[in-house]
N, C-alpha and C positions, 0 to 999 in steps of 0.2 A: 600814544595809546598805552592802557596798562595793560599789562601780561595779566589773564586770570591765575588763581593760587589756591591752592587749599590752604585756609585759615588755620585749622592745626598742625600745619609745618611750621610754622612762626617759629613757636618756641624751641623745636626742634633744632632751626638752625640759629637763631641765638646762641642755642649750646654750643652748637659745631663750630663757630666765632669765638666762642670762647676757649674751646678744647680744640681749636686748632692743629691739625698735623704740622710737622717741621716742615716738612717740603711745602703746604698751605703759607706757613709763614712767611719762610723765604721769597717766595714769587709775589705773594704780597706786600712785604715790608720792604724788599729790595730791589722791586721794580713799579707795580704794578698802585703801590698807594701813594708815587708822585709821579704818576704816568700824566701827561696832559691831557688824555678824554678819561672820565670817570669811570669806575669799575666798583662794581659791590662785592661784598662776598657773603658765601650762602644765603643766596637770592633763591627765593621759593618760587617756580613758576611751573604751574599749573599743577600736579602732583609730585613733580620732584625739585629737588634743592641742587642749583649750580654752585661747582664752587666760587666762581668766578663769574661776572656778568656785566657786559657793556651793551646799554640800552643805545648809546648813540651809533653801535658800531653792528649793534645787534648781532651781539656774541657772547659765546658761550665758552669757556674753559675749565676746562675738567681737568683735572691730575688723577692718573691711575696708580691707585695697589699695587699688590698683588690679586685681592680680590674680583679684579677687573678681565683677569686673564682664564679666570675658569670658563668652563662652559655656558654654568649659568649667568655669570658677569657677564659675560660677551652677550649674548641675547638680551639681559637686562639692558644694558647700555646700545644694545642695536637698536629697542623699541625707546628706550629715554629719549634719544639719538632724531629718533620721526617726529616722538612729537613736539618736540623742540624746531625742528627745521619745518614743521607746519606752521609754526609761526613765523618764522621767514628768521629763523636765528639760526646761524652757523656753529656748529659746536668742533672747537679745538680738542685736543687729547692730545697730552703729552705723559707719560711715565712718572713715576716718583723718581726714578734712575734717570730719568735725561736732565728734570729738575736740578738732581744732585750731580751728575756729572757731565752736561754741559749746557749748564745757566744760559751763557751767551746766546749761545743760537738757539736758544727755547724764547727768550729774550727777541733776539732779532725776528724767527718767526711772527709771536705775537703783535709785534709794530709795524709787520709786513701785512699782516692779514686786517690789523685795524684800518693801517692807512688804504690800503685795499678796499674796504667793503665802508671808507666814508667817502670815497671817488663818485 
């Protein structure tokens, strides 16, 4: 089944693919784009852009900011949060900071929770 999208997020996240964060990079260039189930990045579904996204595992991966930890972040990302999990997708969260300092178990998490939710 496709995810509904908003058509002018596209090019939006092209950009974001392009202009990549580091931490974005890293999880994707040194895990995540020879993982063995597929993974997109800045997948647009339904009005917002994941950074991360497994159709087969039907997951969601997010890396936070800073800007994640305000007030208004925290709420934005609560309601992001429902209506992503209305569609039956699990969304992960993990830090910039855990990113950068402990890969591994950001790493082991993610392989735990895929091979989890394709049981």
């Amino acid at each position: 089944m496709s995810l509904p999208y908003k058509h002018h997020l596209i090019q939006v996240a092209r950009d974001l693919r392009k202009n990549a964060t580091e931490t974005e990079n890293r999880l994707g260039y040194d895990l995540l784009r020879m993982y063995p189930v597929r993974f997109q990045r800045q997948k647009v579904i339904d009005g917002y852009i994941a950074d991360f996204y497994c159709h087969k595992a039907g997951l969601v991966i997010e890396l936070d900011g800073r800007q994640h930890y305000t007030a208004v972040g925290m709420e934005y990302d609560e309601v992001r949060t429902s209506v992503l999990n209305a569609y039956s997708l699990e969304v992960l969260r993990f830090s910039n900071k855990e990113v950068q300092q402990q890969f591994e178990g950001v790493c082991q998490a993610i392989d735990r929770k895929v091979k989890e939710r394709l049981c």
